[in-house]
C-alpha positions in Angstrom: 12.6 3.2 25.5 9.0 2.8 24.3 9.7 5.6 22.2 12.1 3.3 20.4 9.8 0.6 19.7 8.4 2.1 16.3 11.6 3.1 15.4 12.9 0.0 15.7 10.1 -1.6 14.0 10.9 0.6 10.9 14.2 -0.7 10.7 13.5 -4.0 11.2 10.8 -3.5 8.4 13.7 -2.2 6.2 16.0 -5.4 7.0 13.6 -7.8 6.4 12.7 -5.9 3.2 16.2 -6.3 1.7 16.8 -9.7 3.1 13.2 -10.8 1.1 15.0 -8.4 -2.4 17.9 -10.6 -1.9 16.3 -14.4 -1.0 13.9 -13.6 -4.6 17.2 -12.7 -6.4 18.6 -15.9 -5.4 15.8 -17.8 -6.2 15.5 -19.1 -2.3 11.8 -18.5 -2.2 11.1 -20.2 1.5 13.3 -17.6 3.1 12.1 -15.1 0.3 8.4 -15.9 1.8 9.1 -15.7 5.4 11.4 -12.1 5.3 8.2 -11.2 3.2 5.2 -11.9 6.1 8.1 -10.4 8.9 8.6 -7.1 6.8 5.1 -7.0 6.6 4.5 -7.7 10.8 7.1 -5.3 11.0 5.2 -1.8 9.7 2.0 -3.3 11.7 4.9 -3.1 14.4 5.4 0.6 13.8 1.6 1.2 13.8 0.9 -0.8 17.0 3.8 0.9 19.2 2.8 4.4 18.3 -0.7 3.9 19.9 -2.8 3.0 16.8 -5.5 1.1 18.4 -6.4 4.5 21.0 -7.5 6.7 18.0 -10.6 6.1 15.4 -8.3 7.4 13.2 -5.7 4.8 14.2 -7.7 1.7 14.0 -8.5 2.8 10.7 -5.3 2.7 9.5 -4.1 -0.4 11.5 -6.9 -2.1 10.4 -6.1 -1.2 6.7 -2.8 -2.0 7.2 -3.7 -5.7 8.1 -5.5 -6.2 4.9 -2.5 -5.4 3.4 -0.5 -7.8 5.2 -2.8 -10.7 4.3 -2.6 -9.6 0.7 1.1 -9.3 1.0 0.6 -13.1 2.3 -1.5 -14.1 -0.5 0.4 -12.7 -3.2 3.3 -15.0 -2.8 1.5 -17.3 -4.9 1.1 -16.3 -8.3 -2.3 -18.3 -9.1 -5.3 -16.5 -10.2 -7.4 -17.3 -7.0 -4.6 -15.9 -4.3 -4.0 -12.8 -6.8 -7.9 -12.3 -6.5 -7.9 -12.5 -3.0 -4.7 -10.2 -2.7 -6.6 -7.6 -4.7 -9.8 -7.8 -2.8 -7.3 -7.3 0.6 -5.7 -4.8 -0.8 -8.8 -3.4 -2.0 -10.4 -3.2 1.5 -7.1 -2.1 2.9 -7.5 1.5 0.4 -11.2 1.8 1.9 -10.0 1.7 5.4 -7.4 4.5 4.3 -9.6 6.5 2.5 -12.3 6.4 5.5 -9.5 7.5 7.8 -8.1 10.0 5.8 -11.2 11.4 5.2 -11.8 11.6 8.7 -9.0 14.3 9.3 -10.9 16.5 7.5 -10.1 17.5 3.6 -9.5 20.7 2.1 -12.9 20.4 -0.1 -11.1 22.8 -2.4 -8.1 20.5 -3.3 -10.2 17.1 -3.6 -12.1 18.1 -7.3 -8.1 19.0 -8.6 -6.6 16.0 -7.2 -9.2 13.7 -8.3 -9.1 14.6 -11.7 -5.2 14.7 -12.3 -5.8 11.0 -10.7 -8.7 10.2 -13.3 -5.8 11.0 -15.9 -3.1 9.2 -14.5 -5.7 6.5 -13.8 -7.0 6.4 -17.5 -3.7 6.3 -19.1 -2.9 3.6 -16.5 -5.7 1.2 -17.5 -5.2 2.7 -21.5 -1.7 1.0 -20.7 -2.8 -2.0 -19.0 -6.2 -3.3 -19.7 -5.4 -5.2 -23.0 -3.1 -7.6 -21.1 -5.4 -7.8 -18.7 -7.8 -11.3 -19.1 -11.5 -10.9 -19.2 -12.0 -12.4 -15.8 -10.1 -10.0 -14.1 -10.8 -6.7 -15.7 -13.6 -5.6 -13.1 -11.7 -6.4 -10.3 -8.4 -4.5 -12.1 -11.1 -1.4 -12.5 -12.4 -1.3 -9.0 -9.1 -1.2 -7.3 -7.7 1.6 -9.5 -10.9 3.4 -9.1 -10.6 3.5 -5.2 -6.7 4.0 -4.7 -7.3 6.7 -6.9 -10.2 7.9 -4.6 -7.8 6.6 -1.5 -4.5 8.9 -2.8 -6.9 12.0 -3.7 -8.2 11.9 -0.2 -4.9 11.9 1.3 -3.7 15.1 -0.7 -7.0 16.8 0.2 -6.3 15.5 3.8 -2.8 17.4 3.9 -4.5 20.3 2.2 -6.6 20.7 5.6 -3.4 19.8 7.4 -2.6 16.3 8.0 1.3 15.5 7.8 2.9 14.9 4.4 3.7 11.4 5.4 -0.2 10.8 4.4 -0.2 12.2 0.9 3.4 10.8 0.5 2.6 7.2 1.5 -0.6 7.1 -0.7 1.6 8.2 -3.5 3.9 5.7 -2.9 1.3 3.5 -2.5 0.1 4.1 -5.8 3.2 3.7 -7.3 4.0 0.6 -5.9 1.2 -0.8 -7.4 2.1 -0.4 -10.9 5.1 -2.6 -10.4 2.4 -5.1 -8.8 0.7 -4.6 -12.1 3.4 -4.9 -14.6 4.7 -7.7 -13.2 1.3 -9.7 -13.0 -0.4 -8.5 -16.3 2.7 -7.3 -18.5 5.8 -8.5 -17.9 7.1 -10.5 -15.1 10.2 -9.4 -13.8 12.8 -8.9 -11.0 13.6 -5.2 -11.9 9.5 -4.6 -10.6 10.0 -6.4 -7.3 13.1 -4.5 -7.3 11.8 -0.8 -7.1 8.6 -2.0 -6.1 8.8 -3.2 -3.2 10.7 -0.4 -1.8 7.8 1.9 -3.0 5.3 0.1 -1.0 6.8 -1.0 2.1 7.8 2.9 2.1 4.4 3.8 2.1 3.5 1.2 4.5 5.7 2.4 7.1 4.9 6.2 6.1 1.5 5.7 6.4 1.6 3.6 10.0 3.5 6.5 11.2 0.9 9.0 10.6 -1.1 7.6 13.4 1.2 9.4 15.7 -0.5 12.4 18.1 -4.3 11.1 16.7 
């Protein structure tokens, strides 16, 4: 039975997930917050059962996956000060991640090649973004792409010295997930970038949470 428990946890994740998709389509934004915050207890859920809190590496990642749950919480609002303080959660969340994956040990070969395909990605990124991007916020915008770059090239090296693919996959995902976060906030606000979005990052959530499992 307890061997169920993150399982379940997953789905639930998923459930709330489309039930949050489906309350912002319909403009029913009370529900829309709530299935948000119990999606987001939900892959803490799938961390917590699988024994997070009994590994150094597991605390890491539980703790980084509570940052992101406060952001997820703060970026319900849309106003400049809750964005902020979503972005510094988040932004605490990928140093938490890129401690832990680090702490798996990396392939030191595969880091220098993955960091600087990210550096690209990252520079076209910010080439893309930046001049939508108001002055206030451009440091903050360029500190958090610098370290979920860092965070997603750690997890590659990481599976390079063996760690599961649900590490490299979930950072990727992560990152991914974030451009919709970024479009919507700085370029275009839309449903179609919750719509793929969201999927991407509560993925990688979940993927992530379940790579505490045998650490």
């Amino acid at each position: 039975m307890t061997a169920l428990l993150p399982v379940a946890a997953s789905v639930l994740c998923a459930v709330f997930l489309a039930l949050h998709i489906a309350s912002e389509h319909q403009g029913q934004k009370a529900l829309g917050a709530l299935s948000k915050v119990l999606a987001s207890a939900s892959f803490l859920g799938v961390a917590w059962t699988l024994g997070a809190w009994s590994s150094v590496y597991g605390k890491l990642v539980l703790g980084a996956l509570a940052f992101c749950a406060i952001g997820d919480v703060l970026l319900l609002s849309r106003a400049a000060p809750a964005f902020l303080g979503g972005l510094a959660s988040f932004l605490l969340g990928h140093v938490l991640l890129a401690v832990g994956f680090a702490s798996l040990g990396l392939q030191r070969g595969w880091l220098p090649g993955a960091l600087l395909v990210l550096g690209a990605i990252g520079g076209r990124v910010l080439f893309w973004l930046m001049p939508h991007v108001e002055k206030r916020m451009k440091i903050p915008v360029l500190a958090y792409c610098g370290a979920i770059s860092v965070m997603v090239g750690l997890a590659v090296a990481a599976f390079g010295r063996g760690a599961h693919w649900v590490v490299p996959v979930g950072a990727v995902l992560f990152y991914a997930s974030d451009l919709s976060v970024a479009r919507d906030r700085f370029v275009k606000t839309a449903f179609i970038n919750r719509l793929w979005g969201l999927p991407a990052y509560y993925a990688s959530t979940v993927l992530i949470a379940w790579s505490v499992r045998g650490h």
